[in-house]
C-alpha positions as CSV (number, residue, x, y, z in Angstrom):
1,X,-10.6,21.5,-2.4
2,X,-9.3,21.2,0.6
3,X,-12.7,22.1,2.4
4,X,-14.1,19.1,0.1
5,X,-11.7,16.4,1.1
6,X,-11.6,17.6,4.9
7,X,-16.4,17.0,4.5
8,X,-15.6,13.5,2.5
9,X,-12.9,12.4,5.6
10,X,-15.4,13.0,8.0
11,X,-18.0,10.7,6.5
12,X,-15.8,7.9,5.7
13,X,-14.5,7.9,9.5
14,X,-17.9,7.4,10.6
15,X,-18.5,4.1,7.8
16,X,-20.3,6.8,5.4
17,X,-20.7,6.3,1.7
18,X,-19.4,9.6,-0.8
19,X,-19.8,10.2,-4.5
20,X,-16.5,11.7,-5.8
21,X,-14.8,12.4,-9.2
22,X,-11.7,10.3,-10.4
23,X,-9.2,9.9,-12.3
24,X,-11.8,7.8,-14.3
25,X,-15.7,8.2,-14.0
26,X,-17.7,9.7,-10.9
27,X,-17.2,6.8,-7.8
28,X,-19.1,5.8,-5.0
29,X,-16.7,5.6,-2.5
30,X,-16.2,4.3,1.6
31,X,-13.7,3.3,3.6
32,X,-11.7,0.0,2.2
33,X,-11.2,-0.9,5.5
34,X,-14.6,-1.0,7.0
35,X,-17.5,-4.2,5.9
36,X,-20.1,-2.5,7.3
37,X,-20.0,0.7,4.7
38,X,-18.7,-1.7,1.9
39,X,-21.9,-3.2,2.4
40,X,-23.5,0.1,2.0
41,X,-21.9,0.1,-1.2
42,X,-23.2,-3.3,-2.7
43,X,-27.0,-2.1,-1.2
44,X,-26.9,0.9,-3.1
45,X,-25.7,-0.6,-6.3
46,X,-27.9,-3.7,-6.1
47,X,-24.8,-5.7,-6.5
48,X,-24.3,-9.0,-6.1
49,X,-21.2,-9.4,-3.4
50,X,-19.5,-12.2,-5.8
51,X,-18.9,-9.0,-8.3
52,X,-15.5,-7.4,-6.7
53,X,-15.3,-3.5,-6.2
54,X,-12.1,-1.6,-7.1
55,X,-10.2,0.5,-4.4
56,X,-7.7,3.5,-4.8
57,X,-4.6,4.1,-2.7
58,X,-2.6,7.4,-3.3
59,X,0.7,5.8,-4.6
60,X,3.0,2.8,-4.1
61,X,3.8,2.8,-0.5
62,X,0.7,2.6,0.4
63,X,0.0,-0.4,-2.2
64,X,2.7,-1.6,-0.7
65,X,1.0,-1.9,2.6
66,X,-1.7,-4.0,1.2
67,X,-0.9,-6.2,-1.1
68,X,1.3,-9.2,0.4
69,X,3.6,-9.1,-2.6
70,X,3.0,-6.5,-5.3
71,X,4.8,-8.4,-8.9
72,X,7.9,-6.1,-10.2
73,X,6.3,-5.8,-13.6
74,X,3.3,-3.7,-11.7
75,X,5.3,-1.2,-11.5
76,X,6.4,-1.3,-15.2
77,X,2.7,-1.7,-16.2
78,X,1.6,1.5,-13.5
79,X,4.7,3.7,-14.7
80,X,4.1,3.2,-18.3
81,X,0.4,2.8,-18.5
82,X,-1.2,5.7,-21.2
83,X,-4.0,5.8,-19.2
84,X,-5.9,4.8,-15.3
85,X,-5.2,1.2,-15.0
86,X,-6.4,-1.1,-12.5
87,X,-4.3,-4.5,-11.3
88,X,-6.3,-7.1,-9.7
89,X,-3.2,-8.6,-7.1
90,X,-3.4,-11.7,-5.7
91,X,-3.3,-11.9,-1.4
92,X,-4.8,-8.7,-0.3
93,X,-3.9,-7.7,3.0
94,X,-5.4,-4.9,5.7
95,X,-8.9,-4.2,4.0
96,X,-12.3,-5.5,4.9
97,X,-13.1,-9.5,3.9
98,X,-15.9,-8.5,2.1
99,X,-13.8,-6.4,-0.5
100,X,-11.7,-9.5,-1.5
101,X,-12.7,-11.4,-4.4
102,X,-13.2,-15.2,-3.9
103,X,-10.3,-16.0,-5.1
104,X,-8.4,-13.9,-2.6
105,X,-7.6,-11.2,-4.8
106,X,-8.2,-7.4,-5.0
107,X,-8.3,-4.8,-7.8
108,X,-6.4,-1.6,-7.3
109,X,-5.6,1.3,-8.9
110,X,-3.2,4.1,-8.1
111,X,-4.7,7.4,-8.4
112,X,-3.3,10.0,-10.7
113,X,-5.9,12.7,-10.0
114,X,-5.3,15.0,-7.0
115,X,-7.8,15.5,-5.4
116,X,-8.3,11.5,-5.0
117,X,-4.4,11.3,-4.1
118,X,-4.8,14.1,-1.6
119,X,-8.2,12.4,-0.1
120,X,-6.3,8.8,0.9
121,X,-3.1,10.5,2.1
122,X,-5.0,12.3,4.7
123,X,-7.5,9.6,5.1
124,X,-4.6,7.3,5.6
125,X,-6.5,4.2,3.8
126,X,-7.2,2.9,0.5
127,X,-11.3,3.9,-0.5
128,X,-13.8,2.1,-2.3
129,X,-14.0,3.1,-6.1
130,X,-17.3,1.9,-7.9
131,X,-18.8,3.8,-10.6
132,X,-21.9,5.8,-9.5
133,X,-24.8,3.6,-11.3
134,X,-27.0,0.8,-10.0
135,X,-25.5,-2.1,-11.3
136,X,-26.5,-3.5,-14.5
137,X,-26.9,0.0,-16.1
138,X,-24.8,2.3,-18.1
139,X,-21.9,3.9,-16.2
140,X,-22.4,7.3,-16.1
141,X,-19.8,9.3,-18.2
142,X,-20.5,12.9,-16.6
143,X,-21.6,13.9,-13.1
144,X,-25.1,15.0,-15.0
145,X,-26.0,11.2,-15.3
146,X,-26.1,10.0,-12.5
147,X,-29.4,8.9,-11.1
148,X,-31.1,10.1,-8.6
149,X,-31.2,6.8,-6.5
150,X,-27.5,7.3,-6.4
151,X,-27.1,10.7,-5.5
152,X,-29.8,10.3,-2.9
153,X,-28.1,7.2,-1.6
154,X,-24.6,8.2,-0.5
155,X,-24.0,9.8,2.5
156,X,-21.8,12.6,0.8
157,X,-21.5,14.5,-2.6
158,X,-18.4,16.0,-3.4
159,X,-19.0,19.5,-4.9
160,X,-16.1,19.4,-7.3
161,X,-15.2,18.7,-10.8
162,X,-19.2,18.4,-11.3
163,X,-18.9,19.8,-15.1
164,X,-15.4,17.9,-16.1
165,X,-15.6,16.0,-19.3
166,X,-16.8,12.6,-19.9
167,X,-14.4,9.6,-19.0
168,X,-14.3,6.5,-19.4
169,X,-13.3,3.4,-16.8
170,X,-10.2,2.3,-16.3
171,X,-8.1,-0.3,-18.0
172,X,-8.5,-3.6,-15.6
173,X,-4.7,-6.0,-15.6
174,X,-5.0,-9.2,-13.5
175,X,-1.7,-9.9,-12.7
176,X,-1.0,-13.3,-10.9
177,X,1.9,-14.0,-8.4
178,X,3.6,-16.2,-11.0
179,X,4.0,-13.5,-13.3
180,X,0.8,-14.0,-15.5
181,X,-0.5,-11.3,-16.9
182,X,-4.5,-10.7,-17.9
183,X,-6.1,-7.9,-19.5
184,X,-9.4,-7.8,-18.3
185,X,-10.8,-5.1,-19.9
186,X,-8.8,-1.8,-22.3
């Protein structure tokens, strides 16, 4: 593993795209922190740039240091959650303009699965998290379906977890500074 995540920090320090595994579904991933390869990430998908992309951070500090004022209840939600949940948090701070939603907002999601947790400690930032399909398709449940135009695309391929089970996206919370609380999708 280690090999793996020292290959995938090399290419997101230079503004390169990877395809990694997860604590959800396989993820195109970049730097959080850099427009240029988060553009790379909307070219590849054929996404429109109005459509938000998720990022991971490793655990709350580091939420902490980019998100301006993360609710209590997040924590609540994140500690208690039965499976990978997402929280778009409003006033995102420290990542790349062209990550934040238009109306200033930013969906993020704590890892659970190492090696994701171990990639963004040592990387030191949040990364990109997209599932691996051109946009308008069918998210692909297992490394195996992913298309071809996606693996050819990204810069790097992680060779692990390449025959785990099929998963399924991640629970999506919006959670507003006044305390609202949106479930976006379950």
């Amino acid at each position: 593993m280690y090999d793996e995540i020292e290959k995938a920090i090399a290419v997101l320090k230079r503004g390169g795209t990877i395809l990694y595994p997860t604590d959800t579904v396989w993820g195109i991933g970049c730097d959080a922190t850099n427009e240029d390869a988060i553009q790379a990430v909307y070219r590849l998908k054929q996404r429109e740039e109005s459509k938000a992309l998720i990022c991971l951070v490793s655990d709350f500090k580091m939420l902490n240091q980019y998100v301006e004022d993360v609710p209590e209840v997040a924590y609540d939600i994140l500690k208690y959650a039965a499976k990978p949940t997402t929280i778009i948090y409003d006033d995102p701070i420290r990542v790349a303009m062209n990550l934040i939603a238009d109306d200033n907002s930013l969906a993020i999601r704590v890892s659970k699965d190492d090696f994701c947790k171990k990639l963004i400690r040592k990387f030191r930032r949040p990364i990109v998290s997209t599932s691996a399909n051109i946009s308008g398709m069918k998210t692909p449940a297992t490394f195996k379906e992913i298309s071809p135009e996606i693996l050819e695309g990204v810069d790097y391929v992680v060779n692990l977890q390449q025959n785990k089970k099929p998963a399924k996206p991640s629970a999506i919370i919006k959670l507003k500074n006044d305390g609202t609380v949106k479930v976006i999708r379950d």
